[in-house]
FIFI-732317 format. One line per 4 residues: number of its first residue (from 0); for each residue x, y negated, z of C-alpha. Coordinates in nm, 4 decimals, always signed. Layout:
// FIFI-732317
NUM	X:Y:Z | ...
END
This chain:
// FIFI-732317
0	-4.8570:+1.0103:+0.4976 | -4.7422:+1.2332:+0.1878 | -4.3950:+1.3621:+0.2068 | -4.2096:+1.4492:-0.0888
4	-4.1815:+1.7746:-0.2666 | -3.7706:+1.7457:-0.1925 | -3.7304:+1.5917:+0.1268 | -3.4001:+1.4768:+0.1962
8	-3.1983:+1.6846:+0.4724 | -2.9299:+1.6828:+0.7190 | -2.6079:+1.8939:+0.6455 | -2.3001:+1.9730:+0.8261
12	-1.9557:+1.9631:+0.8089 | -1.6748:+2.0478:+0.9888 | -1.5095:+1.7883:+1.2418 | -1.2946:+1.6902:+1.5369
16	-1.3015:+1.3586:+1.6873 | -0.9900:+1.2753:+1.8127 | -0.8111:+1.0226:+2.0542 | -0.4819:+0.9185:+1.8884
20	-0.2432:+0.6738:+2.0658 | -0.4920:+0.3690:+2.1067 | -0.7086:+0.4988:+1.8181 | -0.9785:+0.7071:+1.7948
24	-1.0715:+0.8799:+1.4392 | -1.2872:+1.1837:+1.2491 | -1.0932:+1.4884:+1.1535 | -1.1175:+1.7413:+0.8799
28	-0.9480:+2.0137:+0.6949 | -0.9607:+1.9238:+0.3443 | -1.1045:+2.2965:+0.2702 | -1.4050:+2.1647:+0.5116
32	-1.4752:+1.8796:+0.3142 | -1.8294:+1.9393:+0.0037 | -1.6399:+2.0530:-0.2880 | -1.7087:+1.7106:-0.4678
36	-1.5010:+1.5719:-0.1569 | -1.1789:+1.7428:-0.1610 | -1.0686:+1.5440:-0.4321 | -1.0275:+1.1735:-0.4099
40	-1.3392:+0.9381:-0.5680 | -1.6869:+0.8358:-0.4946 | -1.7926:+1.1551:-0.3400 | -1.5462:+1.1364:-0.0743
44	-1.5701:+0.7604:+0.0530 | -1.9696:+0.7761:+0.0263 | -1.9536:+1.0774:+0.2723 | -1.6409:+0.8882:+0.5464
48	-1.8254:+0.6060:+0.4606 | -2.1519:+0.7725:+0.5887 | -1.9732:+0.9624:+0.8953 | -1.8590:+0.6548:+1.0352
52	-2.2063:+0.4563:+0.9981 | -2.1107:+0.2023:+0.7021 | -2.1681:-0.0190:+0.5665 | -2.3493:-0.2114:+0.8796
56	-2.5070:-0.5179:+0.8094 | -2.5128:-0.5560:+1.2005 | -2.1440:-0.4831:+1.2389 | -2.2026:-0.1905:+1.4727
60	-2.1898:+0.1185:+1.3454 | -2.4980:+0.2372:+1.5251 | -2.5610:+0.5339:+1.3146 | -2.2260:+0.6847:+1.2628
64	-1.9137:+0.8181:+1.4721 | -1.7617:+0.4248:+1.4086 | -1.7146:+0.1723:+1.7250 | -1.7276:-0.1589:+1.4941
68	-1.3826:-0.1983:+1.5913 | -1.0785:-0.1012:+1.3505 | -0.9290:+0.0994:+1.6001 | -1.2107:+0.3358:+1.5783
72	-1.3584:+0.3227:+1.2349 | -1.0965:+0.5917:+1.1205 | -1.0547:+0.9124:+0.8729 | -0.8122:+1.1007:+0.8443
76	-0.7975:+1.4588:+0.6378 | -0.5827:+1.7327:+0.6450 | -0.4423:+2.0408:+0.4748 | -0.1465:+2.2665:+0.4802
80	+0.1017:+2.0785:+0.3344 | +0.2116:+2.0836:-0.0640 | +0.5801:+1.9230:-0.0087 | +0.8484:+2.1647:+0.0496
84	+0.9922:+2.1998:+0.4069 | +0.6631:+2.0087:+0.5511 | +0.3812:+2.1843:+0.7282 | +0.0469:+1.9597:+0.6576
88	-0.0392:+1.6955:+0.4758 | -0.1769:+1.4145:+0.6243 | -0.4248:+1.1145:+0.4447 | -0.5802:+0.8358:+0.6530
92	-0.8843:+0.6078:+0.5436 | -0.9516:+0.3169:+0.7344 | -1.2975:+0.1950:+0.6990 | -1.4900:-0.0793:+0.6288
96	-1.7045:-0.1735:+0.9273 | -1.9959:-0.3949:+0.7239 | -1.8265:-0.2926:+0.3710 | -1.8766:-0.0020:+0.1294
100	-1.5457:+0.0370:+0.1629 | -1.2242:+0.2837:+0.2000 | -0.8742:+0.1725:+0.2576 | -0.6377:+0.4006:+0.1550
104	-0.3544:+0.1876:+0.1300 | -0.1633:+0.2475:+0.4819 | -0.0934:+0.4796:+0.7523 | -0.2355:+0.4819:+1.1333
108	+0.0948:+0.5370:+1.3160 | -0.1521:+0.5694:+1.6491 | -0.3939:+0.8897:+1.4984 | -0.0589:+1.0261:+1.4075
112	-0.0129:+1.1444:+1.7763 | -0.3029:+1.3677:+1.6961 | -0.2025:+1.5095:+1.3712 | +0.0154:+1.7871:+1.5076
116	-0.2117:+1.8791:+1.7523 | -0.4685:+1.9473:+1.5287 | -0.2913:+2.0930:+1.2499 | -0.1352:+2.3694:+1.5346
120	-0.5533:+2.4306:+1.6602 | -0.6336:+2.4508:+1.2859 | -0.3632:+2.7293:+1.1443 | -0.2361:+2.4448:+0.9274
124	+0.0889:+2.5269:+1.0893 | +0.2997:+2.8622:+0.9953 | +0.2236:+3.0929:+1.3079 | +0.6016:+3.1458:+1.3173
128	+0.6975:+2.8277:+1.4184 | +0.4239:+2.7779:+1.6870 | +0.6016:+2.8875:+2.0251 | +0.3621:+2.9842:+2.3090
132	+0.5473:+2.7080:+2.5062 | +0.8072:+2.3937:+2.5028 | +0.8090:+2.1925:+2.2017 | +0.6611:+2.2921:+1.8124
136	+0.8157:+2.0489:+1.5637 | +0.5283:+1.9977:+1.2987 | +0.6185:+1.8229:+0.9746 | +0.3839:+1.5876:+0.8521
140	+0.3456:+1.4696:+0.4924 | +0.1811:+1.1361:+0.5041 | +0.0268:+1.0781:+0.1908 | -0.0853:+0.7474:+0.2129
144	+0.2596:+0.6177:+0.1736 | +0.4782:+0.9395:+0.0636 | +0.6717:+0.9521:+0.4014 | +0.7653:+1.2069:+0.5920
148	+0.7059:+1.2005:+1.0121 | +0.7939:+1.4749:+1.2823 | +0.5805:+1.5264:+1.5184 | +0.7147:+1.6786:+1.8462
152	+0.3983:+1.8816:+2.0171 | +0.3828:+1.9833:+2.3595 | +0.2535:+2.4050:+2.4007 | +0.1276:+2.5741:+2.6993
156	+0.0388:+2.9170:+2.6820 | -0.0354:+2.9662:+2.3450 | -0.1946:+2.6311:+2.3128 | -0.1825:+2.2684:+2.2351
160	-0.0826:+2.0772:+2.5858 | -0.3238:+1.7801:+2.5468 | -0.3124:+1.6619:+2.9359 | -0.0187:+1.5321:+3.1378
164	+0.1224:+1.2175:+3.3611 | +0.2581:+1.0357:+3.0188 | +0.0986:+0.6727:+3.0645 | -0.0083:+0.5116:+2.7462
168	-0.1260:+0.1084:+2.8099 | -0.4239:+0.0793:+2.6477 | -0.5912:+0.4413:+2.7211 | -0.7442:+0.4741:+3.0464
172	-0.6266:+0.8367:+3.1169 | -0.2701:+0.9630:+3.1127 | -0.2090:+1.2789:+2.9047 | +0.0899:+1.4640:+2.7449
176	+0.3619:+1.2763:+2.6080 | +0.3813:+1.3332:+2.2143 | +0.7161:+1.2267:+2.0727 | +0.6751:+1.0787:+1.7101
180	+0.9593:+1.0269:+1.4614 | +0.9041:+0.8379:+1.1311 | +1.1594:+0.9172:+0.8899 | +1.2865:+0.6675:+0.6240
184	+0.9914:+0.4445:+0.7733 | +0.9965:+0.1698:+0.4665 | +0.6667:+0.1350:+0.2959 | +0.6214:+0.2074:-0.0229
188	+0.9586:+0.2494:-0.3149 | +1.0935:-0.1244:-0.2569 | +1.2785:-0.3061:-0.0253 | +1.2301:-0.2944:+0.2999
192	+1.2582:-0.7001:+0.2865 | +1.0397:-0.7512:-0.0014 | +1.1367:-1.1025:-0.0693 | +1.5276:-1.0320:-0.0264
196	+1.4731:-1.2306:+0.2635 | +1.5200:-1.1699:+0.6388 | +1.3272:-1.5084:+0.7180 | +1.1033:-1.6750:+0.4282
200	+0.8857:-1.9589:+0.3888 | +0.5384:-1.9066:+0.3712 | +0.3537:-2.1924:+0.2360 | -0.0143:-2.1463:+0.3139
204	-0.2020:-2.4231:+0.0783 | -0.4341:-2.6501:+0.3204 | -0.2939:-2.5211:+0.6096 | +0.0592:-2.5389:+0.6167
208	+0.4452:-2.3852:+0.5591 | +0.5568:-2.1557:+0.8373 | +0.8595:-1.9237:+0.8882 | +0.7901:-1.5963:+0.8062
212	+0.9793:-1.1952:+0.8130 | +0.7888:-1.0197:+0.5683 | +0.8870:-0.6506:+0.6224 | +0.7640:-0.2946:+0.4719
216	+0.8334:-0.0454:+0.7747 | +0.5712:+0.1563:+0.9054 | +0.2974:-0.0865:+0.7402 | +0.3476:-0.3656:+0.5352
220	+0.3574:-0.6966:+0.8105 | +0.3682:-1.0520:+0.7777 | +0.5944:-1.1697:+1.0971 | +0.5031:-1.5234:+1.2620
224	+0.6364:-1.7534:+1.5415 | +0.3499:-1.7649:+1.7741 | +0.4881:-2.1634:+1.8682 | +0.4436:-2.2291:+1.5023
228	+0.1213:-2.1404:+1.4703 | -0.0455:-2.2846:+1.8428 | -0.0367:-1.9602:+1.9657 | +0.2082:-1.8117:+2.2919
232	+0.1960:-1.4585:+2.1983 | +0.0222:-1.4140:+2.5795 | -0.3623:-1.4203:+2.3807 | -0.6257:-1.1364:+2.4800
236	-0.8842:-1.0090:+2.1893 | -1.1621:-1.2704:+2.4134 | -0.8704:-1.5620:+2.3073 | -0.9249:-1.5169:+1.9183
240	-1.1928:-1.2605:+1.8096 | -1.4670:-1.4451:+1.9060 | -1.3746:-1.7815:+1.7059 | -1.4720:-1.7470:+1.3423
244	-1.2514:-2.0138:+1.2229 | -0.9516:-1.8894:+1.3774 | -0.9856:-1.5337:+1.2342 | -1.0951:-1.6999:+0.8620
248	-0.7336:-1.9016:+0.9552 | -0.5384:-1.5701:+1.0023 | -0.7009:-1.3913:+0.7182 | -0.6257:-1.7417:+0.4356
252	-0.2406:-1.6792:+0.6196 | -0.2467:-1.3145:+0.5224 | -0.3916:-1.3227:+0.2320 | -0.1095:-1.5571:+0.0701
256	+0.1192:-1.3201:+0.2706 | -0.0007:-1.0385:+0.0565 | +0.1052:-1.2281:-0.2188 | +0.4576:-1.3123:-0.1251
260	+0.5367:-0.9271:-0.0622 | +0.3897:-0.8566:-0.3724 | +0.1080:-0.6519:-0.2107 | -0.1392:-0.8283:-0.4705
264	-0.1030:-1.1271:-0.7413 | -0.4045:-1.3367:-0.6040 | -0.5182:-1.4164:-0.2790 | -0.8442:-1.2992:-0.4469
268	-0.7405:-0.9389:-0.3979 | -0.7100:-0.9579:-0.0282 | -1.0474:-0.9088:+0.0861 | -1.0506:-0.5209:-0.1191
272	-0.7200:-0.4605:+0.1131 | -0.8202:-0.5163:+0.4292 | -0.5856:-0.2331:+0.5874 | -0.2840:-0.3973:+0.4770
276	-0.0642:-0.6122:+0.5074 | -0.0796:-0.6590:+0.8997 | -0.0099:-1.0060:+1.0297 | +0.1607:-1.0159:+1.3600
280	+0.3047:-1.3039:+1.5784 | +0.5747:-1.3011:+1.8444 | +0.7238:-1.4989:+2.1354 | +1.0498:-1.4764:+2.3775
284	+0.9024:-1.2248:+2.6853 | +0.7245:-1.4251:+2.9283 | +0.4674:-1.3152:+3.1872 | +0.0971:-1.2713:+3.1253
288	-0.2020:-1.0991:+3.2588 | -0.2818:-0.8124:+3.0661 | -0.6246:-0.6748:+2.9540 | -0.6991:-0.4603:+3.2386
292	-0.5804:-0.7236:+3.4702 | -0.1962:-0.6056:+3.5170 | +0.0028:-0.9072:+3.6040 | +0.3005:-0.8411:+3.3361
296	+0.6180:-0.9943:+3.4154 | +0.8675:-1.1214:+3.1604 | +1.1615:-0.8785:+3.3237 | +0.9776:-0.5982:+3.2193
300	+0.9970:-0.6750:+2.8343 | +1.2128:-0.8176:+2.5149 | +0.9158:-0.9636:+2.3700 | +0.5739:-1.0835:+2.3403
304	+0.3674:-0.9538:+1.9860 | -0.0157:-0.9754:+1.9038 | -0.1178:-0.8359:+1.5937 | -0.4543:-0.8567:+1.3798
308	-0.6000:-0.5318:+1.2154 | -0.9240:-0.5397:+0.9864 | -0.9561:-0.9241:+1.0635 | -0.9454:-0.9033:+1.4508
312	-0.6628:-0.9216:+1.6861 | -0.6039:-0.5530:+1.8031 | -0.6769:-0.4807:+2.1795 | -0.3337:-0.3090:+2.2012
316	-0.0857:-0.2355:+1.8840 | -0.1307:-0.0770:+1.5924 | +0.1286:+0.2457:+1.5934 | +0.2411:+0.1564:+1.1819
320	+0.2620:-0.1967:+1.3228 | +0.4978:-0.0727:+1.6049 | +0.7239:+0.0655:+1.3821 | +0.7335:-0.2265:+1.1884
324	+0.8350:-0.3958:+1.4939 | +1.0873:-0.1865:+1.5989 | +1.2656:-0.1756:+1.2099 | +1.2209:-0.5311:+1.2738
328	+1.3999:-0.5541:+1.5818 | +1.7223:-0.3828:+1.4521 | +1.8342:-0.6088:+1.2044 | +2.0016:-0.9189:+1.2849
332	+1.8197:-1.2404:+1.1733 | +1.4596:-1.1204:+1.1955 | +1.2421:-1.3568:+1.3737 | +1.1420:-1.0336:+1.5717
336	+1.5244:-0.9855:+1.6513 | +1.5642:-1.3590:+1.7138 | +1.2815:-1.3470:+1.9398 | +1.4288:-1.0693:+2.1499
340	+1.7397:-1.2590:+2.1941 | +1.9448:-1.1855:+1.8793 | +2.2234:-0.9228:+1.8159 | +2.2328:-0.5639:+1.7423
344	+1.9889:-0.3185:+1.9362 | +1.8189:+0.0027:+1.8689 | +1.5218:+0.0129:+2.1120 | +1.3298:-0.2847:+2.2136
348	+0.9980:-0.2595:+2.4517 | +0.7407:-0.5330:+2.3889 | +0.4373:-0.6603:+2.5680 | +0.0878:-0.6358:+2.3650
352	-0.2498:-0.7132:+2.5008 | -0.3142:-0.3851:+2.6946 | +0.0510:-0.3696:+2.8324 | +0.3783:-0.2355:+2.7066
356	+0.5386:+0.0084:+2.4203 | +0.9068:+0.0668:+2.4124 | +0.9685:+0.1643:+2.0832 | +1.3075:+0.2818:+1.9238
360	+1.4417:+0.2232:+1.5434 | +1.8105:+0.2824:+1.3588 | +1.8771:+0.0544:+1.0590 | +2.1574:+0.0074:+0.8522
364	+2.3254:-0.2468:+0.5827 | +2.3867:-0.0264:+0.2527 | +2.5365:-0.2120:+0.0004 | +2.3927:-0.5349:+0.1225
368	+2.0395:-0.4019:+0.1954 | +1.8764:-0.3017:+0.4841 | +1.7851:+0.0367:+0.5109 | +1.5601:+0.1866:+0.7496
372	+1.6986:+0.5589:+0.8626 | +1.4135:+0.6025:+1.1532 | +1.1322:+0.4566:+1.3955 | +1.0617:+0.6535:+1.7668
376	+0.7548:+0.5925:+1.9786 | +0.6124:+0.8122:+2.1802 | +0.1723:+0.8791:+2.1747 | -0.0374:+1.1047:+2.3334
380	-0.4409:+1.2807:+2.1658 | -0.6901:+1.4701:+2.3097 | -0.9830:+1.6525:+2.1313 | -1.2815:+1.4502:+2.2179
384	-1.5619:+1.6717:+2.0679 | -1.5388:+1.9127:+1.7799 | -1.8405:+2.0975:+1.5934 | -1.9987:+1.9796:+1.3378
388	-2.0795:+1.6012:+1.1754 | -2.4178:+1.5303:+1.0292 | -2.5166:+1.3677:+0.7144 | -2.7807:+1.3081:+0.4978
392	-2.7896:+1.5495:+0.1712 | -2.7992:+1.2497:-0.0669 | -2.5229:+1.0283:+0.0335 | -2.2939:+1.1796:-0.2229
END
């Protein structure tokens, strides 16, 4: 067999894969990135696109650091930060799993427990304000949506304190507790309530007309009734993601969702922003058995939520989509807040698939709008592996 005169090689860049919250996702200092990379374009989605393993025909990211699931077919790039009075900044790109495709239209509240971390291991952070042990504050710049989030890191002895007793449903291990606070939390320069609307009407053509919060905090989300929709807010990924028609149903929902917050202006456009908006449904607490097999009772929460992320019901919650919760749960009116029983309350701990996330939010009513002041959840992140991540020399 003849090889050719310029065979096509391996090279190697820079990388740490990270555990975030319930996410897992490749991470790089911008200054790591090729040259033609550090800037956004072609260049740099062919290479995350290539890192990851897509697209996959096969929808399994075989040959890449993916886990064809949309908790772990993650980006995210970093560098020290250009805003004043932040310390990195921090872009995320979801990816496709069987699509040449980047979506850098949202933040990943979960691999934002792992920002801090690795900006501190990375000098990204001012030496100064990196104390040998307690608590460094890092100031993230999240890019994706011009926000700005605190991270509150633990330190041991010089170092980033990645283990611990802080439980986290949905990751097997417990590690150190990682305070996050998102800061003016509304997505994007609008309203928080797109629609001027705490409750809406969302008529779905062919299927139906359903009441709806549509809400930009943390991520843009579309808001459901789960007893509107045939659902108890009690389902396990096994419940929905294996049932074509009923993921083709919530994508047709969220699609004309997009459209009512204004996200696109056809339901065309949905498919080339798959990242956002999330669709979410909710219930009154009630009991249910949880993914690992924890018999949850209804005592121990406000409320019942299942969310979908990249077209599949997520196997615990997505940390934007938590915030949007939470925002949710502080104004009066919301079908969130009417789920939970109603009134005014600024921390609210509801039951996903895995378990349960108490989450915390402040909102306020400024001259008749809702405003958003801050979201709280806490995360943990470990380094996984770090070295190097290999790719061939002609994907860019």
């Amino acid at each position: 067999m003849s090889q050719s005169s310029n065979p096509v090689k391996q090279i190697k860049i820079p990388a740490t894969y990270m555990r975030g919250g319930t996410s897992k996702g490749v991470f790089f200092k911008l200054s790591d990135l090729p040259e033609a990379a550090q800037v956004p374009g072609e260049a740099r989605d062919k290479i995350l696109l290539r890192v990851i393993g897509s697209p996959d025909p096969y929808g399994q990211q075989i040959d890449g650091m993916g886990a064809a699931t949309s908790s772990t077919s993650k980006t995210v790039i970093l560098d020290k930060s250009s805003q004043p009075d932040h310390d990195v900044d921090y872009l995320f790109g979801q990816v496709a799993i069987d699509k040449a495709f980047v979506d850098w239209s949202g933040n990943c509240g979960n691999l934002t427990g792992a920002v801090g971390a690795f900006a501190i291991t990375n000098g990204l952070v001012d030496k100064s304000r990196v104390p040998d042990n307690g608590v460094c504050i890092v100031r993230i710049w999240q890019k994706n949506i011009q926000k700005t989030i605190i991270a509150h890191v633990p330190m041991q002895d010089g170092e980033v304190q990645e283990l611990g007793d802080f439980v986290l449903d949905g990751v097997a291990f417990p590690a150190a507790e990682v305070i996050i606070e998102f800061l003016d939390p509304a997505d994007g320069e609008g309203s928080m309530f797109p629609t001027g609307n705490l409750v809406d009407d969302l008529e779905v053509p062919g299927i139906g007309t359903f009441k709806a919060t549509f809400i930009n905090a943390g991520i843009p989300t579309i808001f459901l009734n789960a007893a509107d929709i045939g659902y108890t807010a009690t389902e396990l990924q096994k419940d929905i993601n294996g049932d074509a028609d009923k993921l083709a149903w919530f994508e047709t929902v969220r699609a004309h969702g997009a459209v009512k917050m204004g996200l696109i202006k056809d339901v065309s456009e949905a498919a080339a922003r798959q990242h956002t908006p999330k669709v979410a449904f909710i219930a009154p607490a009630q009991g249910y058995t949880t993914s690992s097999g924890r018999e949850l009772k209804a005592e121990e929460i406000d409320i019942c939520v299942r969310a979908l992320s990249m077209g599949k019901l997520h196997h615990a919650m997505m940390g934007t989509a938590s915030v949007a919760i939470a925002t949710a749960a502080a104004v009066p009116g919301t079908l969130v807040n009417l789920a939970a029983g109603g009134g005014e309350r600024t921390t609210l701990t509801f039951g996903h698939a895995s378990g349960t996330l108490k989450v915390g939010a402040a909102a306020k009513l400024v001259e008749g709008e809702w405003k958003a002041e801050k979201a709280i959840m806490s995360r943990s992140a470990r380094v996984i592996m770090e070295g190097w991540v290999k790719i061939p020399s002609d994907t860019f």
